[in-house]
C-alpha positions in Angstrom: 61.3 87.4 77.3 61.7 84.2 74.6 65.1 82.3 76.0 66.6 82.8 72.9 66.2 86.5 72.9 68.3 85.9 76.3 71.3 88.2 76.5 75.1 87.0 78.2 76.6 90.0 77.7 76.8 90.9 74.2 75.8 87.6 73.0 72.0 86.2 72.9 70.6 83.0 73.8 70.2 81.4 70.1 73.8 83.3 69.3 75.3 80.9 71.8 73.0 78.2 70.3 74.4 78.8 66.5 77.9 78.6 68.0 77.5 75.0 69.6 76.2 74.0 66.3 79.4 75.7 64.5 81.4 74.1 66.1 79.8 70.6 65.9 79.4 70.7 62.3 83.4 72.1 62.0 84.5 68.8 63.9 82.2 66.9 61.9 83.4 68.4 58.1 87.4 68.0 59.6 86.4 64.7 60.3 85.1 64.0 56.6 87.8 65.9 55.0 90.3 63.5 56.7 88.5 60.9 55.4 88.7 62.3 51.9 92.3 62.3 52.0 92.6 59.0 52.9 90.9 58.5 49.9 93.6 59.9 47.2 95.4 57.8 46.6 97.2 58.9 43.4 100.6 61.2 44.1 100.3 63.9 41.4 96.9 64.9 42.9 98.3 65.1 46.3 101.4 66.9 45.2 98.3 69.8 43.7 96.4 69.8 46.4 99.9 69.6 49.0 102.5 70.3 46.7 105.8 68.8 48.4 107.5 72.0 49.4 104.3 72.8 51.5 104.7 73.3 55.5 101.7 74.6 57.5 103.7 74.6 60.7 105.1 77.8 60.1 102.0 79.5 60.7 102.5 78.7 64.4 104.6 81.4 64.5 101.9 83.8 64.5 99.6 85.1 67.2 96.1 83.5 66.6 94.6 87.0 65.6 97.7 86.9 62.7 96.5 83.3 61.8 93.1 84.2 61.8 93.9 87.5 59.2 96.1 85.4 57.3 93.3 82.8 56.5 90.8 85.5 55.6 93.9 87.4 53.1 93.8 84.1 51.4 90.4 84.3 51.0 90.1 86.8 49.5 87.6 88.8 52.4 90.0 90.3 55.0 89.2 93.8 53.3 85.5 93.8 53.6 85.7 92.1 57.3 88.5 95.0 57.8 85.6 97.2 56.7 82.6 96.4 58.6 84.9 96.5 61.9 85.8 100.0 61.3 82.2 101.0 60.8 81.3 100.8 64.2 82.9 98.7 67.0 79.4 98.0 68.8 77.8 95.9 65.7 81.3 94.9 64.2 81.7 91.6 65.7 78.0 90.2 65.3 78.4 91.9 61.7 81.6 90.1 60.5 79.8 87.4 61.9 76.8 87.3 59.8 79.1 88.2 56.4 81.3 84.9 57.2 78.1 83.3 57.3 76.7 84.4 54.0 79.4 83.4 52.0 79.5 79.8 50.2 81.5 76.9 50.1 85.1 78.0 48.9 85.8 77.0 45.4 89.7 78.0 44.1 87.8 80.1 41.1 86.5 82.7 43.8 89.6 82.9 45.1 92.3 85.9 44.4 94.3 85.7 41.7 97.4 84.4 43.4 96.1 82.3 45.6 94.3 78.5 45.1 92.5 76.0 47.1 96.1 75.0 48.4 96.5 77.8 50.0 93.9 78.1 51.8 93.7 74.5 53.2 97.6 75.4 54.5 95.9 78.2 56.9 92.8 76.4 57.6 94.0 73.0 58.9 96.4 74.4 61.6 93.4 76.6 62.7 91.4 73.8 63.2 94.2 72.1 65.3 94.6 75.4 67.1 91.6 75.4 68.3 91.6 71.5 69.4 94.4 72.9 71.3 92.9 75.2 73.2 89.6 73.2 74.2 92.1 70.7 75.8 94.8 73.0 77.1 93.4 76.3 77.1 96.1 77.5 75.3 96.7 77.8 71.3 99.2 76.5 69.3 100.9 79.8 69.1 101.5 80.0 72.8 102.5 76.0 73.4 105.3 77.1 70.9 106.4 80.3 72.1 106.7 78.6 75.7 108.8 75.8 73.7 111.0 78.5 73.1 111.2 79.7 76.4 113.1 76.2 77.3 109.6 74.1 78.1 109.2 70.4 76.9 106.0 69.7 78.5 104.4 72.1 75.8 106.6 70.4 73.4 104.9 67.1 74.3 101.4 68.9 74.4 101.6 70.9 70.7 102.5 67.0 69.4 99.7 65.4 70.8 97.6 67.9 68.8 99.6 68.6 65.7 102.2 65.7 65.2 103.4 67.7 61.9 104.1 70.6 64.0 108.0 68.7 65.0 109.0 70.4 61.7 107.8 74.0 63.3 111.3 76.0 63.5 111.3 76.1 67.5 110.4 72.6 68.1 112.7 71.2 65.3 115.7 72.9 66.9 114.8 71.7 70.0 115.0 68.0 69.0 117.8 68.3 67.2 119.4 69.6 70.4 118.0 66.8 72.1 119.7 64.4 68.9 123.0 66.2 69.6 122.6 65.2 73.4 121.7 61.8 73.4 118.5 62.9 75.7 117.1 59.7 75.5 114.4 60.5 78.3 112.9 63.3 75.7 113.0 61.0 72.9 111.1 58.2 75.2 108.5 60.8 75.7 108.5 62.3 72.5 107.8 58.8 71.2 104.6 58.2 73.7 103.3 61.7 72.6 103.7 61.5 68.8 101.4 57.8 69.3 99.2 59.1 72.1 95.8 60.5 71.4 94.3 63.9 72.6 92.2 62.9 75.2 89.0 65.4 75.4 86.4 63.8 78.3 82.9 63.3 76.9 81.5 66.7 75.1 83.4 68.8 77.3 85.6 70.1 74.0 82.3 72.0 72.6 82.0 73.4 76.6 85.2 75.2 76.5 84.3 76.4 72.9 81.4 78.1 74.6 83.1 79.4 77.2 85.5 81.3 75.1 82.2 82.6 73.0 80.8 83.6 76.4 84.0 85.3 78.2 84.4 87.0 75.0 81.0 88.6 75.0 81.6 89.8 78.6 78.8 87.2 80.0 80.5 84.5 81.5 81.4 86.5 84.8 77.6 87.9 85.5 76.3 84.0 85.7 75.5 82.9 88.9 76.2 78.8 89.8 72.5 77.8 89.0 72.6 79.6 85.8 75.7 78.2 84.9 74.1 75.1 85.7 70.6 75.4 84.0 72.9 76.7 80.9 75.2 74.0 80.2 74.0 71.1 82.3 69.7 71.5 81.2 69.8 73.4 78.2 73.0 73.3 76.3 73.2 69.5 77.3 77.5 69.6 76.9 78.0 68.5 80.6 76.9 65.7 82.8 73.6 66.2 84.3 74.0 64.8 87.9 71.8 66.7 90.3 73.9 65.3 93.2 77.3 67.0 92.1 77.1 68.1 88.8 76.7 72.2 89.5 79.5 71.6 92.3 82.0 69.7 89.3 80.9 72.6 86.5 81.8 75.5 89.0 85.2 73.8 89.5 85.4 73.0 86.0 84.9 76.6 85.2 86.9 78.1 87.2 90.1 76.4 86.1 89.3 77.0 82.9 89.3 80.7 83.7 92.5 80.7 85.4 94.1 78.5 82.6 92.4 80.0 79.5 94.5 83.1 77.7 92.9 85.4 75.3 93.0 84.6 71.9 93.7 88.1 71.5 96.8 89.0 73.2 
């Protein structure tokens, strides 16, 4: 058998292959389309493109499969995804798959009627951040906030170093304006380091959790013994270190915290 024809579960060799190169080529277009930003420099095109009264924050507020619809509503495609997924749940997901992989580049004139290119870059940006959040933390944006809620400031301190808009989300707002009324000048100290610290994601190790979710997802993480996990990620993947002294021992406890700290994206 070819390794690309390779099955992990219900996802192939080369499927696993196409998503490490998703996933590079996403940081890599975020990465110019930051850069293009910096770019505009005159106000009346940023207030079309981000008119003032626009907040993606809110969209935290969601579960990720909620974000996820929302994005494809303003896209005008959540119907015919909806469509192909109640065909027939065995081919659904390698069939919305390949549709989201035919379509173009958006432009605003394929877009519905009330929507525009605005609109979509509102969904699509926190996505992107959402998913930064989880290669780091294992958790999405979504859940950093609900635990915000739930009275915790080290998630606070962790949705900030990912999103630093995201101190105008409704929960973490409050929150600091509880800590304003209080005088908590211990929060602020720390808000402070976390709004100017960076996300710190160790060598390539961001794209390894990004295939670990594609893998537990597909039901073919569990079935992999060490040395496959090894040949996988270390020999043929390439996204971590490749130390034959320790490196299987390090990705097997890499792995398995990941496991116990990853949620699933859709609960």
């Amino acid at each position: 058998m070819e390794l690309g024809d390779k099955k992990y579960g219900e996802i192939s060799h080369s499927e696993l292959k196409k998503f490490q190169y998703k996933f590079i080529s996403l940081k890599t277009e975020y990465s110019g389309l930051q850069k293009d930003f910096c770019n505009i420099k005159d106000p009346e095109k940023w207030n079309k493109i981000f008119p003032p009264s626009s907040n993606w924050t809110n969209i935290y507020l969601l579960s990720y499969p909620e974000h996820v619809c929302t994005l494809f509503h303003v896209m005008g495609v959540l119907e015919p995804i909806l469509a192909i997924s109640r065909k027939d749940q065995t081919k659904s997901k390698k069939d919305v798959v390949e549709f989201l992989e035919s379509m173009k580049d958006i432009e605003e004139k394929d877009l519905p009627d009330d929507q525009s290119l605005a609109s979509v870059i509102l969904v699509l940006i926190p996505l992107v951040k959402t998913l930064r959040s989880w290669m780091s933390y294992g958790k999405t944006l979504s859940t950093l906030v609900q635990e915000v809620q739930l009275g915790s400031d080290s998630s606070l301190f962790k949705a900030v170093r990912v999103d630093r808009a995201i101190i105008s989300c409704p929960p973490i707002a409050h929150r600091i304006a509880i800590a304003e009324l209080k005088g908590e000048t211990r929060f602020f100290t720390k808000l402070q380091k976390s709004l100017s610290g960076k996300l710190r994601v160790k060598q390539n190790f961001d794209t390894l959790r990004f295939l670990l979710i594609a893998l537990n997802d597909a039901g073919g993480l569990q079935g992999l013994s060490g040395d496959e996990k090894f040949n996988l990620f270390c020999k043929e993947l390439k996204v971590y270190p490749d130390r034959e002294s320790d490196s299987a021992d390090a990705l097997r406890v890499f792995i398995s915290r990941w496991i116990r700290d990853a949620e699933s994206f859709v609960t």
